[in-house]
C-alpha positions, -999 to 999 in steps of 0.1 A, spaced: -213 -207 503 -185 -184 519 -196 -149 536 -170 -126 534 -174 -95 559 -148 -69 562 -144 -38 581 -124 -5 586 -115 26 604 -107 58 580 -96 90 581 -96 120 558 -73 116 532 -50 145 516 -57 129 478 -89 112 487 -106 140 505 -127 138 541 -138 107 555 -173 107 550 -164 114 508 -143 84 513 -164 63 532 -190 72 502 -163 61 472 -158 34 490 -192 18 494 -199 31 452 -166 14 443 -172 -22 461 -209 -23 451 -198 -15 416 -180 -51 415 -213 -69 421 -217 -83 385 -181 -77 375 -168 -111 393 -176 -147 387 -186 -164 423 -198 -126 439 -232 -136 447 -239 -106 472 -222 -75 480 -233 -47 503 -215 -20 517 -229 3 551 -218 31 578 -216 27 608 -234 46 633 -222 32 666 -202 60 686 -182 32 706 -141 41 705 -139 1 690 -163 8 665 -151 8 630 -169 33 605 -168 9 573 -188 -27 573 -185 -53 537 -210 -79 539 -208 -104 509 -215 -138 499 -192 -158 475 -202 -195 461 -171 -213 474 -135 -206 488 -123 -206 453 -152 -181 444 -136 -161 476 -97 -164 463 -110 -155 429 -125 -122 441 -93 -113 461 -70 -116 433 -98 -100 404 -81 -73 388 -116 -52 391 -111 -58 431 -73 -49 429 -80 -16 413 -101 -11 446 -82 -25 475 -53 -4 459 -59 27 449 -81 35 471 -94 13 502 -59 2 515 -48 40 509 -75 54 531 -79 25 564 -59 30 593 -76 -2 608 -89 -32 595 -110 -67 602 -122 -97 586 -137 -125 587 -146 -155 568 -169 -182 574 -184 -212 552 -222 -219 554 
């Protein structure tokens, strides 16, 4: 199995409205895929509360069944429509990280 985590830093967003709307379409949007994707096993989405400058505001925990399971997801259209029309529009700053267990 591969965990998949992700996080970001967002702003408001002229089309996309203030961060906290944003932060909320995001976290409806990802969850949305669980069931959409072959190999998805897990996916959860939560805010952060940390006040810390290096803090990021946006965490994505999820479990795949394999690498492949893992490239699958990143190239799934359903994920696309995400990452692109509205995720990569609305982080200014982001980290990953993927690990097998």
């Amino acid at each position: 199995m591969v965990k998949h985590i992700v996080m970001w830093k967002v702003e408001d967003h002229e089309k996309h409205g203030k961060k906290q709307e944003i932060m909320l379409k995001m976290k409806e949007q990802l969850e949305a895929l669980k069931g959409e994707i072959e190999g998805l096993l897990e996916i959860e989405v939560g805010f952060n509360f940390n006040p810390a400058e290096a803090a990021y505001d946006v965490a994505l925990y999820s479990v795949l069944k394999s690498k492949e399971a893992l490239e699958h997801y990143q190239n799934h259209p359903k994920h696309l429509q995400v990452a692109n029309e509205l995720v990569r529009q609305v982080a200014t700053h982001r980290v990953v990280a993927d690990y097998e267990i």
